[in-house]
N, C-alpha and C positions, 0 to 999 in steps of 0.2 A: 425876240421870241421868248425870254426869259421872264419876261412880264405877264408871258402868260400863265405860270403856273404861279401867280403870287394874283391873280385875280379869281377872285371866289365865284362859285358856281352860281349864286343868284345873282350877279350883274353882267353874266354875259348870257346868249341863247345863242342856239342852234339849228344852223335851216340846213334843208336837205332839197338838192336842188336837181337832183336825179330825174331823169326820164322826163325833163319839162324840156320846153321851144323854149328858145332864145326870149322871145316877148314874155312869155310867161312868166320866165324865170325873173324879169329884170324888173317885171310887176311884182311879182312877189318878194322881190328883197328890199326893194322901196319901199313897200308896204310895209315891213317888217321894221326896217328902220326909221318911218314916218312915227308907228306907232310905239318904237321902243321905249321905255319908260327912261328918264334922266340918270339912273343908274345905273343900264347898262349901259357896258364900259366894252365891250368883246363879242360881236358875232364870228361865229364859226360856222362859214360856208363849206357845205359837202355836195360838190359839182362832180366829182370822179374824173378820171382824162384818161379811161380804155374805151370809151364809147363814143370819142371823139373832143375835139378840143373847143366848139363852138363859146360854152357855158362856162367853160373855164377861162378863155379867152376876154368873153365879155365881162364878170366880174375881176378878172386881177388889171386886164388894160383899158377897159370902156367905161365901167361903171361908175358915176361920181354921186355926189350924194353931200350935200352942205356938212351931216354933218361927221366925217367919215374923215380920219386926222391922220391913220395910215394905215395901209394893209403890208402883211404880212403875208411870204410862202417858207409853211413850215415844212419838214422832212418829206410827212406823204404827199405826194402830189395833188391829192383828189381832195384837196382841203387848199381854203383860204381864209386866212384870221383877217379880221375887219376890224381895228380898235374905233372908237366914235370920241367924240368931244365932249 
C-alpha cells in the first residue's frame, strides 16, 4: 500500500462507481481499464460499502481483468486500489 503514494498522479485514474448495478459497474471498469493508456500504473476504485456490499464485493472478489497484477484494500473501506501490468 506504500506504493501508492510514490506513484504520481498522471499514471493512475480514478472511477467512481457509486449509485451504478452491478453490470454497469463491471462495464464500466472494463472499460476503463481496456482503454487505460500503458502508463497507468493505479486505478482507484470508489464503490462505498454503506449502501450495501454488491459493488464492493464484485470488484475486490469477482473482478478479473488480463491486465490487473494486484488489488489492494486500503484503510477506507469504500475504496479499492487496482495496480495494472
Amino acid at each position: 500500500m506504500l506504493d501508492d503514494m510514490f506513484i504520481p498522479d498522471d499514471e493512475k485514474i480514478i472511477i467512481d462507481l457509486h449509485d451504478m448495478q452491478e453490470q454497469e459497474a463491471r462495464f464500466y471498469l472494463e472499460r476503463a481499464i481496456d482503454t487505460a493508456e500503458e502508463k497507468i500504473k493505479e486505478i482507484v476504485v470508489i464503490h462505498g460499502y454503506r449502501q450495501g456490499q454488491v459493488i464492493l464485493n464484485m470488484v475486490r472478489n469477482e473482478f478479473t481483468h488480463k491486465r490487473i497484477e494486484r488489488k489492494e484494500i486500503p484503510f477506507n473501506k469504500g475504496v479499492t486500489l487496482i495496480y495494472l501490468k
